[in-house]
N, C-alpha and C positions, 0 to 999 in steps of 0.2 A: 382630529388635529390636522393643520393644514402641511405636507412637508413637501409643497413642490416649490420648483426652484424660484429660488431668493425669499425663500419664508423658511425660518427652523423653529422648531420646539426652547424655549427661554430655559436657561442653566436656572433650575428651583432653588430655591432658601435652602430647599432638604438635600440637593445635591453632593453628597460628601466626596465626588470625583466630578469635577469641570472638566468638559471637554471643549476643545479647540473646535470652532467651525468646518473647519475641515477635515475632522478625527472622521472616521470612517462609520465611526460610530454615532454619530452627532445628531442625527435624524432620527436614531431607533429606540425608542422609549423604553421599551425592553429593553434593550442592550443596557443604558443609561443605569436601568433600574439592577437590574444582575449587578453589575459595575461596583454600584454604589452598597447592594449586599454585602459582596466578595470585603468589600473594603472595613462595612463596619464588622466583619467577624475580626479582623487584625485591631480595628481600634478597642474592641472587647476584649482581647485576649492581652493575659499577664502574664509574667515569669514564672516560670512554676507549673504554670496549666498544662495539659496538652495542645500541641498546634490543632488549631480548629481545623476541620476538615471542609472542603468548598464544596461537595457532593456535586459534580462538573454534569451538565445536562450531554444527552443526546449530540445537539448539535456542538456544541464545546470538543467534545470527543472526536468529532469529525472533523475538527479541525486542525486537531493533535492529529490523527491517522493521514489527514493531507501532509500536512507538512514533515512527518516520518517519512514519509512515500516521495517526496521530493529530495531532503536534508540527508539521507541517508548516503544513496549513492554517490553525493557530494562529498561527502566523509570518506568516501572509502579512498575516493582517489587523491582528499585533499589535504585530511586533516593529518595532525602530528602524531609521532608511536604514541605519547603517550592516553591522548583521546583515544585511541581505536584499542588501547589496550582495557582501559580503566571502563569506556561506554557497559562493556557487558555485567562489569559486574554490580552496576545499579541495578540492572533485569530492569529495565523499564518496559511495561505492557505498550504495544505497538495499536491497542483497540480503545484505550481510555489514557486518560490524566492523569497519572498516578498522584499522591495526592502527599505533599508535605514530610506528614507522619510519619507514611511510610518507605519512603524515599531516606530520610533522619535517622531509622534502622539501619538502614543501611550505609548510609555516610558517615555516621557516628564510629559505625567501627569500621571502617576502613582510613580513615584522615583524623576522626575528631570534628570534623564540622557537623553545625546545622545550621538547615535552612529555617527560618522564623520569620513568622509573616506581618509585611506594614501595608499601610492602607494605600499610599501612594510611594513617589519618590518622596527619597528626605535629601537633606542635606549631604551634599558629597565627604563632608568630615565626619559625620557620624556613622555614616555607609562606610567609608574605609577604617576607622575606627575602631568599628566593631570587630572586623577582619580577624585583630588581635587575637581575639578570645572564641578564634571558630565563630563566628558568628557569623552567617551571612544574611543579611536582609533582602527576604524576596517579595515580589507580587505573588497573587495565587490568579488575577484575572485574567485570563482567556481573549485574545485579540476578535476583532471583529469577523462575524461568519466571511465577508463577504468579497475578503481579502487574506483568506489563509495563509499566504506566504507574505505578509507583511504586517508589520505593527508602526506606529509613528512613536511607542513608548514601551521598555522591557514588560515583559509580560509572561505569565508561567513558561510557554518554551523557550523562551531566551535564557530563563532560571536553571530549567531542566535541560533542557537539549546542550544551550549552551556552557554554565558555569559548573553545574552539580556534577558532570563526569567529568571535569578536570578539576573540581576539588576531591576527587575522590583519590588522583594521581600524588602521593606525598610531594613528590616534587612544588607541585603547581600550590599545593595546602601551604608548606612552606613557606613559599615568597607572597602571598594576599595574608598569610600570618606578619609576613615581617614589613610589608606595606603596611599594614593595620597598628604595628609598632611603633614607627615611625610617624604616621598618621595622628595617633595621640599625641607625640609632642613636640610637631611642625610648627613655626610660625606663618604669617600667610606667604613670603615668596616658596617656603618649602612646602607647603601645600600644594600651592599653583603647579609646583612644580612634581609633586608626585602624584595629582592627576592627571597632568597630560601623561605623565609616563606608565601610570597604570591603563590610561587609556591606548595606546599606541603599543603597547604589549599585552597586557591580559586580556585587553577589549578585540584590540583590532593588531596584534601582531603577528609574524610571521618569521619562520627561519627554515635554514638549508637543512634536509637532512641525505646525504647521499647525492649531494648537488640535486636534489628537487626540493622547489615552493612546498611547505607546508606550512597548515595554520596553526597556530597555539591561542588564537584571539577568540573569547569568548561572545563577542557581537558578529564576527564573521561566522564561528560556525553555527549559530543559531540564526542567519540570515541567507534565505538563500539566495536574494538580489545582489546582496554585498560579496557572495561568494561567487556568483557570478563575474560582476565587479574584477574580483580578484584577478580572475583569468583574464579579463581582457582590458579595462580602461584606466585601472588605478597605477596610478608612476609607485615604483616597488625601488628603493633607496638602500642601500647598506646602514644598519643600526647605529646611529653615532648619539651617545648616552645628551651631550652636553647639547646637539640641535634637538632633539626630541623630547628633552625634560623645558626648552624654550618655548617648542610648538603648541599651540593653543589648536583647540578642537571642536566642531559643527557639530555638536548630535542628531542635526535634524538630516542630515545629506549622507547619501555615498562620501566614504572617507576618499579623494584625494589622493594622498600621496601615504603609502603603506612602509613600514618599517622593514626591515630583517636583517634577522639574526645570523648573520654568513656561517659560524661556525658554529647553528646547531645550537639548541634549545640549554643544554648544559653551559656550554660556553657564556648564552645569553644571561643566563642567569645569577652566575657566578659572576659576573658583572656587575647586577643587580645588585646583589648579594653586598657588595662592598661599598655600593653608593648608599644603598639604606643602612648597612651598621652604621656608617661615617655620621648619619641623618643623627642617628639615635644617639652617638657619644657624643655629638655637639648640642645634645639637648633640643634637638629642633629645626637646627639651622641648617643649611646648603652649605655655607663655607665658615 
């Protein structure tokens, strides 16, 4: 197969995951083919079954142990109490991927949630949706060897690193519960409008705790370009509910311009808290 530059390998009939010319992975037929496994074990699997398990190879695993080895000490100095409290008690193994299932033991009884697996992204409405009902929709594939600290798409440690030890936090279970309430019975400006804001707090937000930057954003702490980012290039704004539910959002780039929460994660949230019941007793609607 020919893969030097300005020739790639053509996206197959059988390909159940397309990738972008530029995916990091786009030349390695292996990868492609792993990819497209990973994917049909989520499109096999039904309600009711157990989560299939991805049995993550060798080099998979090494790239978990990079990005641990990186992510970590960035947490200690960055992330919010309630990640550094909630991280240990997933126990995630530091030498392998821990794997769905057993991860679901344990989140189940500590919040109520589980993680349940789709083949790709879905829909942003049915991804928040789900929320409601503890449900959270994850990937199980493994970003490219070849680029450990980077993914161009969420990927198991954006799932694990990032979201699963802050659904473990009641706090944080809560409000992707009450986003996900809301979410059901949005119309589209209240949509638009409760993703950018689950995007700009649960993804990528940030608040004071003790007058320091700390993260609560689930794509910053599972990023550790973006959490670089954080310290040095990204303009960092005081949280104003009614410009950040306007602001529209890049998934592809460093976020720009970062939120925060001045007074502190509780504060932010109790915020929250009152713009999504308002969501939910107007049936839908913003106003």
């Amino acid at each position: 197969m020919d893969t030097s530059p300005g020739s790639a390998p053509t996206q197959g009939e059988s390909d159940i995951v397309p990738l972008d010319q530029d995916h990091p992975g786009f030349r390695d037929a292996e990868y492609r083919a792993r990819r497209n496994g990973i994917a049909k074990l989520a499109l096999d699997w039904r309600w009711g079954q157990p989560v299939p398990r991805a049995g993550y190879t060798g080099v998979e695993n090494g790239v978990w142990r990079t990005a641990l080895e990186n992510l970590v000490p960035l947490h200690r100095e960055l992330a919010c109490k309630e990640y550094l409290q909630y991280w240990p008690a997933l126990a995630f193994p530091t030498d392998r991927i821990p794997e769905l299932a057993d991860v679901n033991v344990l989140l189940s009884r500590i919040s109520g949630f589980n993680l349940v697996p789709v083949a790709g992204l879905v829909t942003p409405r049915v991804f928040m949706s789900r929320l409601a009902d503890g449900v959270f929709l994850s990937t199980q594939y493994m970003r490219h060897h070849s680029v450990p600290l980077y993914t161009p798409e969420p990927d198991i440690i954006h799932e694990l690193i990032g979201h699963a030890a802050l659904l473990a936090a009641p706090e944080f279970a809560r409000m992707n519960r009450l986003f996900g309430e809301a979410s059901k019975l949005a119309d589209e400006p209240a949509m638009k409008a409760l993703l950018n804001v689950y995007w700009y707090v649960m993804e990528f937000g940030l608040v004071r705790e003790g007058g320091q930057l700390r993260i609560i954003g689930s794509g910053l702490l599972s990023s550790f370009g973006e959490m670089g980012h954080v310290k040095t290039d990204a303009e960092k704004v005081p949280f104003d509910l009614a410009r950040v539910s306007a602001t529209g959002y890049d998934p592809t780039v460093y976020q720009r311009t970062l939120f925060v929460g001045e007074q502190g994660t509780a504060a932010l949230f109790a915020q929250l808290t009152g713009w999504l019941d308002g969501i939910i007793q107007r049936g839908g609607k913003l106003h």
